[in-house]
VMD Tcl script that draws the C-alpha trace (Angstrom):
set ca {
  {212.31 -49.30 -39.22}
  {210.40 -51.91 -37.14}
  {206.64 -53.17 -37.59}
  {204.60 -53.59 -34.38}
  {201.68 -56.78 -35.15}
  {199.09 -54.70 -36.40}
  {201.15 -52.93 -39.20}
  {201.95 -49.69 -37.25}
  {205.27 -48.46 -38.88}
  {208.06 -46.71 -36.06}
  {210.93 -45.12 -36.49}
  {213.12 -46.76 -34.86}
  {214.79 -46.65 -31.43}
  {216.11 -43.01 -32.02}
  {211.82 -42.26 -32.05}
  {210.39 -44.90 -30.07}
  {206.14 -43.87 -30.97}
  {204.50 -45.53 -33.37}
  {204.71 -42.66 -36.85}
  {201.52 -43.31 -38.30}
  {198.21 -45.54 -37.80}
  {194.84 -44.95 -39.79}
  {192.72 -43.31 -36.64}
  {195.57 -40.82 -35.33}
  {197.33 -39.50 -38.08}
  {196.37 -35.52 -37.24}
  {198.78 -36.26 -33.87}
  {201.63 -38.26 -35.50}
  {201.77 -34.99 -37.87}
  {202.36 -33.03 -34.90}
  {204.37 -35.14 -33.44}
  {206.45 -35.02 -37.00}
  {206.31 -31.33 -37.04}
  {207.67 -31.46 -33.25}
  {210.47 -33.19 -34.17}
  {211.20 -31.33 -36.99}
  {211.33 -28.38 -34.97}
  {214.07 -29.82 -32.84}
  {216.02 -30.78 -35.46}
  {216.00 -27.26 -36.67}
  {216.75 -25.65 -33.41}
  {219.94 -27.97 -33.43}
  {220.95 -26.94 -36.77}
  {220.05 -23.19 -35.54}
  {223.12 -24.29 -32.71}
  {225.77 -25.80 -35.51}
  {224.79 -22.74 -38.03}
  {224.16 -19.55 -37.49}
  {221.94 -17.65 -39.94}
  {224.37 -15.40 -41.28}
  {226.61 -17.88 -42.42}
  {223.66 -19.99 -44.16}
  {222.84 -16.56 -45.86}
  {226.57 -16.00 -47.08}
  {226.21 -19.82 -48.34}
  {222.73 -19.19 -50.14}
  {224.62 -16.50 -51.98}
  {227.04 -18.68 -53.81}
  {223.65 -20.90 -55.26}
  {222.00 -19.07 -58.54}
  {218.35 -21.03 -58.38}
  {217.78 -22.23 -61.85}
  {214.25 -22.07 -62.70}
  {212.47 -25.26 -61.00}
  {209.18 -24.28 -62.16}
  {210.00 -22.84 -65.38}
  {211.77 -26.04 -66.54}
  {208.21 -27.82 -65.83}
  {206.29 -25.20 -67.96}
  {208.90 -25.86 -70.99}
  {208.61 -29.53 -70.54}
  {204.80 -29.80 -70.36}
  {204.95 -28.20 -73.57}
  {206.09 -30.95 -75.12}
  {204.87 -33.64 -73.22}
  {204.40 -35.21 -69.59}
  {206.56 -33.19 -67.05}
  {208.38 -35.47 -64.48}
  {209.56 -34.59 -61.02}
  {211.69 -37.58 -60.29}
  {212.14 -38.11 -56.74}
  {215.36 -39.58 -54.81}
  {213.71 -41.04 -51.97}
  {215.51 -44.11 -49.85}
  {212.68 -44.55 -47.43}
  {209.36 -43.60 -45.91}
  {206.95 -43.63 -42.73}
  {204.56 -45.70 -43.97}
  {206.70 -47.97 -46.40}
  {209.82 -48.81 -44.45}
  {213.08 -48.41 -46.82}
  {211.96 -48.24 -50.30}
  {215.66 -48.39 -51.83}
  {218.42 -50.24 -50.28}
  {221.44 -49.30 -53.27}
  {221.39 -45.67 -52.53}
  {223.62 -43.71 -54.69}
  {222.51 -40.36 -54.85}
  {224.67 -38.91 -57.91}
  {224.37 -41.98 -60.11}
  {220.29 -41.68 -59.31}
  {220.15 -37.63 -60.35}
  {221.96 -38.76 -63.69}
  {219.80 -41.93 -64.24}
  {216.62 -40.02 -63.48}
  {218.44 -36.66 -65.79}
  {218.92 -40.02 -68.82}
  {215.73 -40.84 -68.45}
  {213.84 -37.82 -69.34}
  {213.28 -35.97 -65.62}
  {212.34 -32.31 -65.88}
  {213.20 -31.64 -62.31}
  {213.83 -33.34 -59.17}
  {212.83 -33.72 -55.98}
  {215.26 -35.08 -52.83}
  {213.81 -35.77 -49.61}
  {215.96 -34.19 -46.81}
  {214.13 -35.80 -44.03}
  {216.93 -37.59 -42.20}
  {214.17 -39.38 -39.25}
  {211.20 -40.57 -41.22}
  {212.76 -40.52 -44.82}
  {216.77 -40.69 -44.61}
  {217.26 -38.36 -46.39}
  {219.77 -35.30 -45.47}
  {221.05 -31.73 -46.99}
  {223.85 -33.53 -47.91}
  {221.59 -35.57 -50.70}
  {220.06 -32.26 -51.98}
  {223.88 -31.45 -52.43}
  {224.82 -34.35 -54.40}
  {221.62 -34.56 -56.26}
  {221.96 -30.76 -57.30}
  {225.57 -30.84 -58.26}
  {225.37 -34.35 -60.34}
  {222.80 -33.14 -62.71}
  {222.16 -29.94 -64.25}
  {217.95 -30.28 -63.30}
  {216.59 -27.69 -60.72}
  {215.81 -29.82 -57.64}
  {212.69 -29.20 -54.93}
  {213.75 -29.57 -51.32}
  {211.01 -32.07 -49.95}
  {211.18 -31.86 -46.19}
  {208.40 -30.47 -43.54}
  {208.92 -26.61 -43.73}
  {208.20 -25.32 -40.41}
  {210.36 -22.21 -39.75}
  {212.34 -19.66 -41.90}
  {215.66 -20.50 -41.16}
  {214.93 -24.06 -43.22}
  {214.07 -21.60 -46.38}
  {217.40 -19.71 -46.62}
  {219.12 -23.66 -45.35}
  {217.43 -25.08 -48.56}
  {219.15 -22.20 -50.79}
  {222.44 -22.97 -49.08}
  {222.42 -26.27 -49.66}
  {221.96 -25.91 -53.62}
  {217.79 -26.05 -53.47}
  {215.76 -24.17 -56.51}
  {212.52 -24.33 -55.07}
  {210.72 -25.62 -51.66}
  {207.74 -27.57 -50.68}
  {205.05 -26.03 -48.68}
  {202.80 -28.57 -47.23}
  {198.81 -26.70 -46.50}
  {197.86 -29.56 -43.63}
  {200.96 -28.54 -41.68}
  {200.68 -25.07 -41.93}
  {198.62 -22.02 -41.02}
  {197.72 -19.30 -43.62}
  {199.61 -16.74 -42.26}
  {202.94 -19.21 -42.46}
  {202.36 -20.44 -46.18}
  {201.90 -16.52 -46.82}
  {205.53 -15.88 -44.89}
  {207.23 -18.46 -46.08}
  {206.00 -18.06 -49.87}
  {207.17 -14.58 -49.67}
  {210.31 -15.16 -48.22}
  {211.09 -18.21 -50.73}
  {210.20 -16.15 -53.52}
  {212.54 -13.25 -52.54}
  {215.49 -15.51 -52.48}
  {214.35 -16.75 -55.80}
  {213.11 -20.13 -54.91}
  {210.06 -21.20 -56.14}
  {207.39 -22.55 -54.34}
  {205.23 -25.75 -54.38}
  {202.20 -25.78 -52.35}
  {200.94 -29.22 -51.43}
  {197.36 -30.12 -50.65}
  {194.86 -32.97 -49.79}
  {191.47 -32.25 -50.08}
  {189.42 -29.21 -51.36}
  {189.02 -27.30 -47.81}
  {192.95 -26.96 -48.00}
  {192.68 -26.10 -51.59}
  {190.43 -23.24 -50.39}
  {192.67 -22.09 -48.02}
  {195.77 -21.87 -50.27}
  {193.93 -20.12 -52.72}
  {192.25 -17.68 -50.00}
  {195.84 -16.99 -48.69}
  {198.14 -16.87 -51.45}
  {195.42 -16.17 -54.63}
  {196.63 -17.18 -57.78}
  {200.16 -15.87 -57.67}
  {201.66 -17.02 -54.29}
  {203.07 -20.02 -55.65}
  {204.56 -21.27 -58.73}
  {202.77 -24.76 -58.26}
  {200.33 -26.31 -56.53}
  {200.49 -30.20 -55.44}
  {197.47 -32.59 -54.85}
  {198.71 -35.36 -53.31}
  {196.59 -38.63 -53.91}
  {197.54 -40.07 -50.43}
  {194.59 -39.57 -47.48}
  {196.50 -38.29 -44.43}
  {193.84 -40.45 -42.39}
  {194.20 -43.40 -43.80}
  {196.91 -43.61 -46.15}
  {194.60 -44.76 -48.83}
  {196.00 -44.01 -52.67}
  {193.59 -42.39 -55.12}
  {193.95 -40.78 -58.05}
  {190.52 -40.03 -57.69}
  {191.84 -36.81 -55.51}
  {193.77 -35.48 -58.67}
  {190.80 -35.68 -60.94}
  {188.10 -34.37 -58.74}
  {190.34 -30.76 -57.65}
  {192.49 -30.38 -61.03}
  {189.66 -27.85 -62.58}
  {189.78 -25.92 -59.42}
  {193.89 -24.85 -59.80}
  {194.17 -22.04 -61.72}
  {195.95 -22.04 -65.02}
  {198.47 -19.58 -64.11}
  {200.65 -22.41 -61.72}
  {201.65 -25.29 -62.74}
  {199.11 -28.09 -61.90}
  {200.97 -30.92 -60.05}
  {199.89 -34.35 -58.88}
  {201.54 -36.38 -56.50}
  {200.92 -40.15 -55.35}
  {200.24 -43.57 -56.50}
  {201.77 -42.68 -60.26}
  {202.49 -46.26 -61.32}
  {201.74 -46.80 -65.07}
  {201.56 -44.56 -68.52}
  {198.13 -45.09 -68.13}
  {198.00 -43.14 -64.98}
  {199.85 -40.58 -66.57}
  {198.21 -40.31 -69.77}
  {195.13 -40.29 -67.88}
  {196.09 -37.39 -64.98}
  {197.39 -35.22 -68.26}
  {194.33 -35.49 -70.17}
  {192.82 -34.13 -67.05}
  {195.22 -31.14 -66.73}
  {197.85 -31.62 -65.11}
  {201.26 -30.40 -66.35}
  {203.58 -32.61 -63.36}
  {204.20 -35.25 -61.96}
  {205.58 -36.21 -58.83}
  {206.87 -39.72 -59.15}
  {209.04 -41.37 -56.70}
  {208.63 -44.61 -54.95}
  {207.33 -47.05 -58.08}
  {210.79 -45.19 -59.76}
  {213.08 -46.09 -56.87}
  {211.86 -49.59 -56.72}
  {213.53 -50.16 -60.09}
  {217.10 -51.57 -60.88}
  {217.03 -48.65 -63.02}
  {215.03 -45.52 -62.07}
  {216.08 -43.82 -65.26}
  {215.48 -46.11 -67.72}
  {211.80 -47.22 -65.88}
  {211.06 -43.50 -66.15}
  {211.80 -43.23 -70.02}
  {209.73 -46.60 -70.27}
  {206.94 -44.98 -68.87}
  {207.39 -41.86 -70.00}
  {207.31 -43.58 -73.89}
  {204.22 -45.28 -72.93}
  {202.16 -42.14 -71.46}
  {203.35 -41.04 -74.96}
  {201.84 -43.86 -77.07}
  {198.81 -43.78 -74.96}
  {197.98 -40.14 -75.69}
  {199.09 -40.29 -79.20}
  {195.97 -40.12 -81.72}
  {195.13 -43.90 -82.65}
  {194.51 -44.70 -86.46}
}
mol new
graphics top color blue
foreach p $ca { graphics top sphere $p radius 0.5 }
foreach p [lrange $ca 0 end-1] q [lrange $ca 1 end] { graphics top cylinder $p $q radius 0.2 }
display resetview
């Protein structure tokens, strides 16, 4: 990843446009989605459907949201995320191995996981999800832009339990596909938004049963801004039958104490995690102090 002066992060020569800047993020997203596209059409090439369906058959999903539920029962629910780099960050994590991370994050109290398959803006890869899925038994999300069907049944294959839909990038009448189609081959779905119009418009097209969980993610798509603020102000609006999520800028117990108290029953926490020697043991560390925090003082 290269910087141009004013802080624009690229992507590198395989790219060559700058990814993201504050006043044209709504056309970098396309241009994401784009590329996604391509990438997918070139995997269409390599594998046909058929054989990604025979593959899918030999993975038994495992209950992604259902682990959360029986975690938040007994305190905060983690989605640990394996993440090596990002758009806006650059690489986050140069020591990248993606089995000993699954069974640090697995030691240190995860419920589930999440592994970026992004190979151009995140490195990731399919071949992480593998690894990640196989090294631990936790039921792992597939975070990647979801743009087509074909990437639904290719999460399956490749050892997936559940997918993320993300509301900015899609129309209603996709997020009400794909849902249906995840949730036929058993995966569950994740549903990420932004702001409350997007909120609207996943409840207006899926109601309160077309996914297993729904996301806010603190980050503004505009500006890149981090508030938790986001989390607080929709968390009364997501109905109690998913499984409230937040996602963003989760740094401290405090945050998490504070986000649980609200309502939420996850929490998506990758980058401040993968910045540590140890992921794992940072995560039980915070995990024990979201736990003193919310413990009833004398």
């Amino acid at each position: 990843m290269s910087r141009c002066p004013e802080g624009t992060v690229y992507a590198g020569a395989r790219t060559g446009f700058p990814l993201y800047s504050s006043q044209h993020m709504p056309t970098h997203l396309d241009t994401i989605l784009a590329s996604t596209r391509a990438t997918v059409a070139a995997a269409k090439a390599r594998v046909p459907l058929a054989e990604l369906e025979r593959r899918a058959s030999a993975h038994r999903p495992r209950g992604w949201a259902a682990a959360l539920r029986r975690q938040t029962a007994v305190g905060p629910a983690v989605i640990a995320e394996i993440k090596k780099a990002s758009p806006s960050k650059g690489l986050i994590r140069k020591d990248f191995d993606v089995e000993s991370l699954a069974r640090s994050y697995r030691a240190g109290g995860a419920a589930v996981l999440s592994v970026l398959t992004d190979e151009t803006y995140f490195q990731g890869s399919l071949r992480n999800l593998e690894l990640a899925s196989a090294a631990a038994p936790l039921a792992c999300l597939r975070k990647d832009f979801m743009v087509v069907e074909y990437q639904i049944v290719e999460a399956r294959a490749h050892r997936a339990d559940a997918i993320l839909l993300i509301a900015a990038a899609l129309s209603d009448a996709e997020m009400k596909r794909f849902s249906n189609l995840a949730r036929g081959l058993a995966l569950d779905v994740l549903v990420e938004v932004h702001t409350a119009q997007e909120l609207d418009r996943v409840l207006d097209a899926l109601g309160e049963t077309g996914a297993d969980a729904i996301g806010v993610n603190n980050r503004d798509l505009k500006t890149f801004e981090v508030s938790l603020e986001t989390s607080l102000e929709l968390v009364e609006r997501i109905p109690a039958s998913v499984v409230r999520v937040t996602e963003s800028g989760i740094a401290t117990a405090e945050d998490l104490a504070r986000l649980k108290a609200a309502g939420f029953d996850a929490f998506l926490i990758g980058e401040s995690l993968m910045r540590q020697a140890d992921p794992g043991a940072a995560l039980a560390t915070l995990l024990a102090g979201a736990d003193s925090h919310s413990s009833p003082r004398n």
